[in-house]
N, C-alpha and C positions, 0 to 999 in steps of 0.2 A: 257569531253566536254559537256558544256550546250544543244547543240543542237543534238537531235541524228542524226546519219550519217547513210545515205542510198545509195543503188546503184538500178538501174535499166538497165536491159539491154535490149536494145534494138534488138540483135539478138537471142531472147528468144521469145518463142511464146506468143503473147499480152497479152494470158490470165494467164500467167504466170510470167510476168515483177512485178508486183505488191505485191508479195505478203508477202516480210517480210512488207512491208511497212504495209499491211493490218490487219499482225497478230498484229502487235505492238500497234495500235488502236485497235483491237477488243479485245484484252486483258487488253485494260485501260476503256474499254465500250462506246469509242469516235467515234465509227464510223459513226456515223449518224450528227456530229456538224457543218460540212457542212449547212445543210439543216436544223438545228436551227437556225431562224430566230431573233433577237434578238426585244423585245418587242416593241421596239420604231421604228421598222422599217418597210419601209409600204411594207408589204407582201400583195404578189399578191393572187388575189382573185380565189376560182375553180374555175372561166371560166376563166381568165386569166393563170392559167397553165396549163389547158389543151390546151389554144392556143399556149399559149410557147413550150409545148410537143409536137406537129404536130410539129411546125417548126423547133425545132433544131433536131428532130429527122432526118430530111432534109439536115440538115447540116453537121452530124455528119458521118465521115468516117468510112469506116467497119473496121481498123485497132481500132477507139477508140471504138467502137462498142465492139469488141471483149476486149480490156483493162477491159472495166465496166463489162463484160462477168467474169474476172478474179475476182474484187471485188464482184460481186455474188457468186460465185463460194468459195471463203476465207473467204467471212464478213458472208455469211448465212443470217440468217432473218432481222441482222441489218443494210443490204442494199438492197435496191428496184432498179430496171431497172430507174423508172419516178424519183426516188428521184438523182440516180447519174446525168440523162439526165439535169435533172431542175440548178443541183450546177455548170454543167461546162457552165449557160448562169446568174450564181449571179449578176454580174454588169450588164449586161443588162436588168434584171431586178429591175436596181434599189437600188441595194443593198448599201446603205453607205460609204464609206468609204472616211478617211481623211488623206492623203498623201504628204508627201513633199520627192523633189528630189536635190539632188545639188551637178554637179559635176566641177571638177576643175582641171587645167593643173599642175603640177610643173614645174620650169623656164625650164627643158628641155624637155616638151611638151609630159610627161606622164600623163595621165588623171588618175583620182581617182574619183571614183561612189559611191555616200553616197544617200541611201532611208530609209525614215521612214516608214512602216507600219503601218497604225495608223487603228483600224477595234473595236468595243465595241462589248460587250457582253461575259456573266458568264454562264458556266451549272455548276451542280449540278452531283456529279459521285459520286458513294458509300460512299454518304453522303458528300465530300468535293465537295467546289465550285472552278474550276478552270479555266482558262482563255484562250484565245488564244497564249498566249506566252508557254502555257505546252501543245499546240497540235501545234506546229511549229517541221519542221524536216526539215533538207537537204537532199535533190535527186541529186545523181551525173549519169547521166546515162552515160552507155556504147558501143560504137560500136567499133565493131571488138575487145573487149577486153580492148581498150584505154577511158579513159575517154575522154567524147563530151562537154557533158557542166552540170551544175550544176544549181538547182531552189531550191529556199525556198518554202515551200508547204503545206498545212494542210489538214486533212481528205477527200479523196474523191474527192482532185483535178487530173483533168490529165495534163490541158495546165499550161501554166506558168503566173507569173505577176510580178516575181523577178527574173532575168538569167543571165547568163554567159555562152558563148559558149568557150571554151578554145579556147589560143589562136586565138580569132577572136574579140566578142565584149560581151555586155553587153544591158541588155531590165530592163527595169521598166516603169511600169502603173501606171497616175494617175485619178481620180473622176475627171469628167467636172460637170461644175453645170447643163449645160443643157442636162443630162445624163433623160430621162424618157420613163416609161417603154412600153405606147402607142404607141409614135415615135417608140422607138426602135423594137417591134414586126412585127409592119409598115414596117421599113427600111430590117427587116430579111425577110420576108413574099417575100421580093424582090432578097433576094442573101445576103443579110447585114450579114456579119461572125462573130461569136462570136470570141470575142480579144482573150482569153486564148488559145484555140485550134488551129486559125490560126496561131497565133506567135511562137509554140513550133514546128509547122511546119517547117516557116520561118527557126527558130533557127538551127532544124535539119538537115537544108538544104544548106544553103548558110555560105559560113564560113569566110567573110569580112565584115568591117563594111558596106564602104559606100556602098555596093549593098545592103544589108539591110536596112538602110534608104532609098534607094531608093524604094523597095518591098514595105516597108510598108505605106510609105508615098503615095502609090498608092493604098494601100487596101481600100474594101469595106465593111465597118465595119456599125455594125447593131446598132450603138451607139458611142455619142460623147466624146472624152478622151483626155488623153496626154501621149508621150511615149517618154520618154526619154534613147537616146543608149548614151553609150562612146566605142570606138575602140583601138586595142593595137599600133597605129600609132600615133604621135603626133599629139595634138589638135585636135582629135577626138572623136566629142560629138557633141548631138545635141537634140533639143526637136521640137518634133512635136505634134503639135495641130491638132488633129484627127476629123472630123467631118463624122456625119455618110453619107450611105450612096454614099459612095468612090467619094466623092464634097469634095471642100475645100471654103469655106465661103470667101467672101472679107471682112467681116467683123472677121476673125479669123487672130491672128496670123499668122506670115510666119516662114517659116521652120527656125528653128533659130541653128547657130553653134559658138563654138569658134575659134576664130580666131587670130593665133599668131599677125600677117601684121595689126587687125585693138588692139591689145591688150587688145582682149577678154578673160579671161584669165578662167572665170567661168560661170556657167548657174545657175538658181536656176528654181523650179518650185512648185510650190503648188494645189492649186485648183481653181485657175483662171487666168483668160486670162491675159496675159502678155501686151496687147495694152488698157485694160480695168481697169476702179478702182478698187482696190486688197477688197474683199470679205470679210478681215479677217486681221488682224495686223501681222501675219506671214511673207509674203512676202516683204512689208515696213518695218519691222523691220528688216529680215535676211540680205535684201539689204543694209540696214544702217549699220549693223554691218559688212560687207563684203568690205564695202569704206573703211571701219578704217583696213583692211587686208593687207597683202604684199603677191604675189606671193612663193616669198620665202618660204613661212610660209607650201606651200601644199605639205601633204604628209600623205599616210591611219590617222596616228593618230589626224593629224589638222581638215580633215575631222570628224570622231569623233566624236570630241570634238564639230563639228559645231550643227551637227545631235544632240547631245543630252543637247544642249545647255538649255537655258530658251525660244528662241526663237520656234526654232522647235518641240522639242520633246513634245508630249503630253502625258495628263494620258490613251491615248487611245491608246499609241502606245505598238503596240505588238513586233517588232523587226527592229532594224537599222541593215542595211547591206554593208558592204563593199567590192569593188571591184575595181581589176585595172588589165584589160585583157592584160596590155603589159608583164604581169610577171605570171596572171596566178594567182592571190590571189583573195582570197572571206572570208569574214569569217560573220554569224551572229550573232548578240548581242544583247541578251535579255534586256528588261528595267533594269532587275536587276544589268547586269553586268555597270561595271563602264571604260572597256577597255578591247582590244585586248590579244591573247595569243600573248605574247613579237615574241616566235618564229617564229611564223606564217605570222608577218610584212616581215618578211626578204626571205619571201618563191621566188624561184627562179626558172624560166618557166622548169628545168628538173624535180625539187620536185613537183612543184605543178602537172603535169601531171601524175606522177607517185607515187603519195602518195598511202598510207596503208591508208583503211579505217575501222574501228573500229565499228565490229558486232553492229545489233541493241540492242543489250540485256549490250554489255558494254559498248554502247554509253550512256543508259539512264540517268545516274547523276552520 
């Protein structure tokens, strides 16, 4: 498998959930890429992260408290207390990124979750330059032994921004433009929750969709985004337009879903507002190509094929992800791959909850 496969368990002590994950980085010397900022990106200044470190230090629960306790304790010199603190509030700070989401019903009202990760920047490792697509892994964590949900993940993360709860639903984040980092320290200074760590809460806790849309849609988030779920119930999906500060803008979008009754059939999302002129030729163009579509047509590999079309996919995307919680399937696909493991399309909700996962050492290539 392309990506390697992890487990974490959750009835393990915090500072111990983490830690093949940790040797597996700190054996490739990636564990600080996190907190590589990539050149072009406006890094926040010392006195802006020392203000960021008062605050989320505020935020942060003493279960993840003690998590970062575990990457101290595994990574050694190559992770800092303030360097973990500062990685789980990157978007709040402003960090880049450029994302597209598009999910779709098939005629009988199974939904399929297709996200691009799109995130730039190269380090430099014993002498090779390698990318975000070669520090990408799957986390499947575990409660009470059974698998709970599964997140694509890189160096140093804890919360999530890609998910799947078994059996239940499905999370993807995307960039607002009016994402900045003043506002956003502002709205935290007040209660405003960094996204990654609330929502793996959320995930961990509620195991339906529409009560999860409803949770989140009410969160007090320290920064404005978009988050798109699907549910294992037919036509179950929807996107919300997040604004900080737990307010919903009259000038924001409204909670948008599909809808069998009005022949909603798909959502798409990118990095701007849906009631606004589109930012970028992505959204006008996906849309145009999705008129010329048939219902019929959806199913994981149509999706796919959409994600890594000419329209969506970018030279900055680091991994498309597939998911559809009525069965229990996820798989992620590096730029390089050009399609799905055949077998893995057909996975069926006793397999996928009960699959074998494949140590980290023979996951790696």
């Amino acid at each position: 498998m392309a990506v390697p496969q992890f487990t974490v368990d959750l009835d393990v002590e915090p500072e111990e959930r983490w830690k093949e994950v940790i040797l597996y980085y700190k054996d490739r010397g990636v564990l600080d890429a996190l907190t590589r900022w990539s050149p072009d990106a406006p890094h926040p200044s010392h006195e802006q992260e020392t203000a960021w470190l008062e605050v989320i230090k505020s935020l942060v629960d003493e279960e993840y408290m003690r998590e970062i306790d575990g990457w101290i304790k595994y990574g050694e010199a190559n992770v800092t207390r303030d360097g973990m603190l500062l990685a789980t509030a990157m978007y709040e700070q402003n960090s880049p990124v450029f994302c597209s989401g598009l999910v779709a019903a098939m005629p009988n009202g199974t939904v399929v979750h297709g996200r691009n990760m799109d995130y730039d920047g190269a380090f430099e490792v014993n002498g090779k330059v390698i990318g975000w697509p070669e520090l990408t892994v799957d986390v499947t964590f575990l409660r009470g032994g059974k698998p709970l949900m599964t997140s694509v993940t890189w160096p140093g993360q804890l919360g999530i921004h890609t998910a799947m709860r078994f059996d239940g639903w499905t999370f993807e984040q995307n960039t607002r433009q009016s994402n900045n980092l003043q506002l956003n320290l502002a709205a935290a200074r007040k209660g405003g929750q960094i996204f990654t760590l609330h929502v793996r809460r959320v995930m961990e806790r509620v195991p339906d969709f529409e009560t999860a849309v409803q949770e989140l849609w009410s969160a007090n988030l320290a920064a404005p985004m978009y988050f798109i779920l699907t549910g294992k119930g037919p036509y179950e999906a929807a996107v919300l337009t997040m604004d900080r500060g737990g307010v919903h803008e009259s000038s924001s979008p409204p909670l948008t879903r599909l809808s069998e009754e009005n022949r909603s059939w798909h959502l798409l999302q990118t990095n701007d507002d849906a009631n606004a002129l589109p930012l970028d030729f992505r959204r006008p163009a996906e849309k145009f190509r999705l008129g010329g579509s048939a219902q019929s047509q959806v199913n994981p590999e149509w999706i796919l094929a959409e994600m890594h079309g000419l329209v969506l996919k970018q030279p900055t995307t680091v991994f498309t992800w597939i998911a559809v919680p009525a069965t229990g399937f996820h798989q992620t696909i590096l730029p390089s791959e050009k399609s799905m493991q055949p077998a893995a399309v057909n996975e069926i909700p006793s397999r996928a909850l009960g699959k074998t996962f494949l140590s980290p050492r023979r996951a790696l290539m």
